[in-house]
N, C-alpha and C positions, 0 to 999 in steps of 0.2 A: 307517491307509493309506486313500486316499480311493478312492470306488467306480471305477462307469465314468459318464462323465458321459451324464449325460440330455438324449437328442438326440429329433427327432422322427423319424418314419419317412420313409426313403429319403436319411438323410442316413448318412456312414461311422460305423458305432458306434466309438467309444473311438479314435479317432484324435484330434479334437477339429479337424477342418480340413474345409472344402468338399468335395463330392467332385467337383468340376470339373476335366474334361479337359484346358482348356489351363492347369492350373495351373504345371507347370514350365517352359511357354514363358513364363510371365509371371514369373519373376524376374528375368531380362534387363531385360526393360525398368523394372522396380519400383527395378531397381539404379543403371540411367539417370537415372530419373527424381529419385532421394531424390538423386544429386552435385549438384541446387542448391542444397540447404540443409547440405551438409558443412563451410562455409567460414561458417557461423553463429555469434554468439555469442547462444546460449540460458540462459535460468534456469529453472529450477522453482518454479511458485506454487502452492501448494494453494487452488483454489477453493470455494467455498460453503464457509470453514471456518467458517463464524458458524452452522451448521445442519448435523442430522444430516440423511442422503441415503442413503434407503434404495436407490431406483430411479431412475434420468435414462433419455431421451429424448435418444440421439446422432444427427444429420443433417448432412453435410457441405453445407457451402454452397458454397464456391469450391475448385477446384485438385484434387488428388488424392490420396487417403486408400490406405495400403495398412493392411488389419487385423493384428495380430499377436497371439499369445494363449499364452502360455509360453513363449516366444523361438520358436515357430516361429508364419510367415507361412499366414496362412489365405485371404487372397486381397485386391484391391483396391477401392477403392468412390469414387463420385463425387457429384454435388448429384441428389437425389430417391431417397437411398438413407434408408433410416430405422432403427438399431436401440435395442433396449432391453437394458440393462445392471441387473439387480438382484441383490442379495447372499442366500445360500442359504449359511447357517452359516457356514464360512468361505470360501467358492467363490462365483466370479459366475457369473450366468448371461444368456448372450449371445443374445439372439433379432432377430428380424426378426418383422415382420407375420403373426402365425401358425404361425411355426415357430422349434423351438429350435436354434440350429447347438452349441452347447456348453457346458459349464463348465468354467471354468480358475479358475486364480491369480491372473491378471494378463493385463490387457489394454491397447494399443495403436492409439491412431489415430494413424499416420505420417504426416503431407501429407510430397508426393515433389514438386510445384511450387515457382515461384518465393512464390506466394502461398496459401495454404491457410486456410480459415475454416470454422466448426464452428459449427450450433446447440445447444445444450444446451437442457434444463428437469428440471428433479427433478422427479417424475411427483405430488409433494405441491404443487409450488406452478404460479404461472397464467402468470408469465411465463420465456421464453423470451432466453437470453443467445448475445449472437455472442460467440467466439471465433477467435484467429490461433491457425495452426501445427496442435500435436499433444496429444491430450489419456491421458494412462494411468490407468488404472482399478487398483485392486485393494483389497482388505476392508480395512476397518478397524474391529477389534472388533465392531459389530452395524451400523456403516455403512459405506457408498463411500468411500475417499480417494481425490480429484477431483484429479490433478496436471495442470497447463498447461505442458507445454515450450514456452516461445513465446519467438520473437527477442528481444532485449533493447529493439531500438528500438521494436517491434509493445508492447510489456508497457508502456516508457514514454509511448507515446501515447495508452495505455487509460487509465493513472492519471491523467496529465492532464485527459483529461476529466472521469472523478472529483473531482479535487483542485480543480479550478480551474474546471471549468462548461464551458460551448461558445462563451461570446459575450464573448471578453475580446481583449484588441488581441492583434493577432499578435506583437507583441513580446514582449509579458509570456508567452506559451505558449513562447516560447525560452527566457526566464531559467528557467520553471516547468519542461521541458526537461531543460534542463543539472542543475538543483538533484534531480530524481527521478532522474537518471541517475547522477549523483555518487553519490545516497542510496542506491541497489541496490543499484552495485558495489562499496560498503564494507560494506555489510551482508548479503551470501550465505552468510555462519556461523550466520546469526540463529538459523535450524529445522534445521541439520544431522544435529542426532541425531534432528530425524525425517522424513526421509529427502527433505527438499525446502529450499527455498534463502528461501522468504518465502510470507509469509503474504499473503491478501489483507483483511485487516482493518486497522484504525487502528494494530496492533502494528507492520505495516510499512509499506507504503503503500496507502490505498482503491484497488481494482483489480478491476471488475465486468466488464471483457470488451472488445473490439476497440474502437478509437476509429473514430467516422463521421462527423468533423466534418473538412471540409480544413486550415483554417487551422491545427489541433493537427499533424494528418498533417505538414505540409508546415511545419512551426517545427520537428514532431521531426528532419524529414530535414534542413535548416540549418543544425541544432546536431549534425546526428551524430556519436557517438562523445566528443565534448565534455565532460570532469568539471573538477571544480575543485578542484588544489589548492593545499596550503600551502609555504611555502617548504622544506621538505624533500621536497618534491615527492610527499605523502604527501595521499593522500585526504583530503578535507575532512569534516566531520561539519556536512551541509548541512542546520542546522534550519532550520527556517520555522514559523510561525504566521500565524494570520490577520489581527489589529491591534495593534501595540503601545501603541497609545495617546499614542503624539508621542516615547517612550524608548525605544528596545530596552535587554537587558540584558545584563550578561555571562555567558556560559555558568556561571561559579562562583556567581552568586547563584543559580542557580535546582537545578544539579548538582552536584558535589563537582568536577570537573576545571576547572582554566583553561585554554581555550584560546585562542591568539594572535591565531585570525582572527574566534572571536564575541565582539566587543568592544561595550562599549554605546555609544551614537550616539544624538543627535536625530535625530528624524523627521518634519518638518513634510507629508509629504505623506498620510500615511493618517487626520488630521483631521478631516476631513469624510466621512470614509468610513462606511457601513454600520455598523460593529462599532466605530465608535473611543468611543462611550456608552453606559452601561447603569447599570442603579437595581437596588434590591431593599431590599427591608425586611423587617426584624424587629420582634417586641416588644418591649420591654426584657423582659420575662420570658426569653422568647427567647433573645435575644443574652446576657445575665448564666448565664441554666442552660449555654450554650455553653459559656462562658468558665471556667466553674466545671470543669465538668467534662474539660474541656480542661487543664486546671490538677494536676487531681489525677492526671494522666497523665507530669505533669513536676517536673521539682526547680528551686526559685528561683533567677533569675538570682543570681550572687554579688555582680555591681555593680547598687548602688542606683542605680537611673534612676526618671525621673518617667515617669509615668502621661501617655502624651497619643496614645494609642487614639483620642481622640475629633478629633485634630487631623488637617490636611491631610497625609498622606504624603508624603515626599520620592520622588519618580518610580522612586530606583533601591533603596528600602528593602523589604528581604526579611523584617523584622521585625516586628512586631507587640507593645508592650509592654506587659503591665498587670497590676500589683500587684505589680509584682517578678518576674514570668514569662515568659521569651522565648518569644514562639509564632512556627513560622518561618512566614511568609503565603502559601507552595503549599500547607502544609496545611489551612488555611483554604481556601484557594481548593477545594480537593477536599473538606473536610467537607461544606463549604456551597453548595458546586455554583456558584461564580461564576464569571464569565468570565472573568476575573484576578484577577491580585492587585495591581492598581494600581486603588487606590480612598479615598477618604475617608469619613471617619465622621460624622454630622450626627444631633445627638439631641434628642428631644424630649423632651415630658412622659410620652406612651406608646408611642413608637417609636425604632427606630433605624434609618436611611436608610443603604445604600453609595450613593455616588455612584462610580461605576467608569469606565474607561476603557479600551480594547484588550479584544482575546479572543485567550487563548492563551497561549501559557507565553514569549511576548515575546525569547525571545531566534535571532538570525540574521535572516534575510531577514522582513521585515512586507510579507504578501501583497497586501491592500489598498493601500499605501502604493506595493509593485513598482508595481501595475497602475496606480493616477494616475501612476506616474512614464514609463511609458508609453505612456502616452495624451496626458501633454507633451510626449511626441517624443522622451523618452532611449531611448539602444539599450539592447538587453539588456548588454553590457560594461560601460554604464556605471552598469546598474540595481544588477548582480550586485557592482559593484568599491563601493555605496555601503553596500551592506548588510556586506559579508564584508571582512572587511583584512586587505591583503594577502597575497590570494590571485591563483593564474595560472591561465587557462584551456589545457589542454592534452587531445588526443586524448589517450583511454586505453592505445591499445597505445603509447601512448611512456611507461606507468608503470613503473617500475624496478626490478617484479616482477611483471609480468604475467600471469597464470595462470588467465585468462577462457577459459572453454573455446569 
């Protein structure tokens, strides 16, 4: 059983709450305040999960913060308030500038505005993250688990900036939009058993904190509420990557399901783009020690095919053949660290040359390619309808189970 928490002097012992007089006049108004965000739909992110966090650094920036700390309210807080949160075995410990108000379980920053933002910093590293909405605290094992309750549109216009930069047409921030906002609402099972809805790493979508760029802001409010599905009016599974290299692929060549709407397409627009070329070389020593032992990992193909590893790849070929061994070319692409797996083989007397094309696992939307498409002047309906087939754009509460809190 846990002691009494360790407060400073003159604050209530073992109660774990301020000892300020108007505090029961301030529920009234905390209760006024928190009906704007009652009609939200929120997810849960775990932040900084690429890092343990022993100690952060909470400051509310905009709007109104009510604290809460084992399901009861301790009082409310505004911009130039500052506390520190760090973990004490299994218990946080909640201070202000010099003094300690408590230890608890579990802690709570509410925003009760229409608009609410938070700075953050783990007290190990130099910079400082905005955040929207409300952030909960509680131990995890020998660190913090950082949860973000933030609106779903406020979440999708942080990723965005992430995903896709600050300086891209405003149109392409609507299809990128739509395609993040699709990707969440089918994916809130991802982390469930542990006890949040996504991650903010590559596992789900890159997600460092409030967007501050207009043009993201104001595409996400255009497209609000907007997903994409498929003809059974069933969420889409909206991948994207960065270049395809002139083919996308079908979802089956790269993962085991087919689906109807990632279907493989020419792409002449992301050509000229950034990511649509790339080299790397081997030795032949190299490349041969690969292949060997790569080999002895597998059982020979049972049909006799020729050997032509060394020739041009066909665009949509997931194979890789030699001596008689199918090797499928994602796992290449991840042994070897390459960009894709659309590439050629070019050999010499002491080397072996990829010549590659596209970055990324090529199949659904080709990022680069949206964004020339773009900047030609297609709208987003017609960017989204070139990549995805046969797919319909519809707000989500017309999903025909909708169960978005």
């Amino acid at each position: 059983m846990r002691g009494k928490p360790e407060v400073a002097k003159g604050w209530m012992r073992g109660k774990n709450r301020f000892p300020l007089k108007g505090l029961y006049i301030l529920f009234p108004m905390v209760l006024l305040l928190c009906f704007y965000s009652a009609e939200s739909v929120n997810i849960s992110v775990e932040i900084y999960s690429d890092k343990p966090v022993k100690a952060v650094i909470f400051a509310p920036l905009n709007g109104n913060y009510v604290i809460q700390a084992d399901g009861k309210t301790l009082d409310s807080c505004t911009a130039g308030s500052v506390f520190e949160i760090s973990i004490s075995d299994d218990s946080l410990i909640l201070k202000t500038p010099g003094k300690v108000i408590g230890t608890y379980y579990a802690i709570r920053f509410h925003g009760c505005n229409e608009r609410n933002q938070f700075n953050i910093r783990p007290l190990s590293a130099k910079v400082t993250r905005l955040y929207d909405d409300d952030l909960t605290i509680t131990a995890n094992g020998t660190g913090l688990k950082l949860i973000n309750l933030v609106q779903l549109e406020n979440y999708i216009a942080g990723v965005i900036e992430c995903e896709a930069g600050r300086r891209k047409p405003p149109e392409y921030f609507k299809v990128q939009a739509i395609i993040c906002r699709t990707y969440a609402l089918s994916s809130l099972a991802r982390h469930i058993s542990d006890g949040f809805e996504m991650c903010d790493g590559v596992h789900c979508q890159v997600y460092r904190g409030a967007a501050t760029t207009g043009t993201v802001i104001e595409a996400v409010e255009q497209t609000k509420g907007l997903v994409l599905v498929d003809q059974n009016s069933q969420l889409i599974v909206a991948a994207f990557h960065s270049n395809c290299g002139g083919y996308t692929l079908n979802s089956e060549d790269v993962w085991s399901t087919a689906l109807p709407y990632l279907r493989s397409i020419k792409d002449t627009f992301c050509l000229n783009m950034p990511d649509a070329h790339w080299e790397k070389e081997f030795t032949n020593k190299e490349w041969n020690d690969y292949l060997k032992n790569r080999e002895k990992q597998m059982k020979p193909d049972s049909i006799r095919r020729e050997a032509y590893w060394d020739s041009v790849p066909n665009c949509k070929r997931i194979y890789l053949f030699d001596r008689g061994y199918t090797i499928p070319l994602k796992e290449i692409r991840a042994d070897l660290d390459l960009n894709s797996t659309y590439f050629s083989i070019e050999k010499s007397s002491d080397k072996i040359k990829l010549n590659g094309r596209g970055f990324g696992h090529r199949v659904g939307l080709c990022q680069e390619g949206a964004m020339h498409m773009a900047q030609l002047g297609y709208n987003y309906r017609q960017i989204l309808n070139f990549y995805y087939t046969d797919v319909q754009l519809i707000d989500y509460n017309m999903l025909p189970s909708s169960g978005f809190n």
